[in-house]
N, C-alpha and C positions, 0 to 999 in steps of 0.2 A: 504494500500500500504506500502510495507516495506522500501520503498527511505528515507532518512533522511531528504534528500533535497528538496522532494514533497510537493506544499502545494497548498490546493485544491481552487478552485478559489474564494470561500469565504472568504479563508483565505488572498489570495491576492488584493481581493479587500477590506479587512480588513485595509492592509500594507498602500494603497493608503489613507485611511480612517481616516489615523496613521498621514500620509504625510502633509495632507489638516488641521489638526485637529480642534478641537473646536472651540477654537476661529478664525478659519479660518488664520493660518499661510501665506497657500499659496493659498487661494480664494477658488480657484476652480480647476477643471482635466484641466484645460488649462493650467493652470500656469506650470501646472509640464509636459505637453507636449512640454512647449516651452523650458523649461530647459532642456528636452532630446534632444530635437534640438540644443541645444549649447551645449551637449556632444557632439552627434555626429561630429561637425566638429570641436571641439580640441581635441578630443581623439582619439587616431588611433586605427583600428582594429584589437580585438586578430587573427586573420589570417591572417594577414597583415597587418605587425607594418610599411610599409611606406605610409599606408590609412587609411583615417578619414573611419568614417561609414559614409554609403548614407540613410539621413533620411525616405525617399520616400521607398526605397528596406528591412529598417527594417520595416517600418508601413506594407509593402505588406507580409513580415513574419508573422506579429504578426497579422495580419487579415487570417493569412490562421492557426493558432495556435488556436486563438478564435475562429473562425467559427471549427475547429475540439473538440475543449473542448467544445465548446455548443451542437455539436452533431446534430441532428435532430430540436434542438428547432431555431438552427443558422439556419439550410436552411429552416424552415421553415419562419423565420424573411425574410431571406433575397428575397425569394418568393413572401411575403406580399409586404414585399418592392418596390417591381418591376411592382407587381397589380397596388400597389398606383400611383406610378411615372406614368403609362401608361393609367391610368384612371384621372388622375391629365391632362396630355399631352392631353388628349381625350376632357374631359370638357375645356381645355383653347383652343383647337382650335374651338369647337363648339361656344363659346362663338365672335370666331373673327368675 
């Protein structure tokens, strides 16, 4: 890809990798979710500088972003997913 600014999602999970690091800086991917949570509501957004970001509306972004970069392997996770939860719901009510 010729973007200067593209970086493929190894590389960005690399970034995060960077973030966390060895000796565990910031624990773990939670920590740095909850810091993006305390951007969003003191930083206002670049398309409208008189509003915070709405954490909820960027995570529903960035799930439709990953599920398009993972491609075929995302619906299919997310497929699996749905078996489980319905066969999870199935055996607990057999179970009542």
């Amino acid at each position: 890809m010729n973007n200067p600014f593209y970086k493929s999602n190894k590389e960005r999970a690399d970034r995060i990798k960077e973030m966390i690091g060895e000796d565990k800086d910031y624990g773990r991917p939670a920590d740095i979710i909850a810091d993006i949570m305390h951007y969003c509501n003191f930083y206002p957004d670049i398309e409208d500088n008189e509003m915070s970001y709405c954490y909820d509306y960027e995570v529903e972004i960035a799930q439709r972003y990953y599920e398009t970069e993972q491609g075929d392997i995302g619906l299919w996770m997310k497929q699996a997913s749905e078996i489980t939860r319905k066969e999870n719901e199935r055996e607990a009510g057999e179970e009542e």
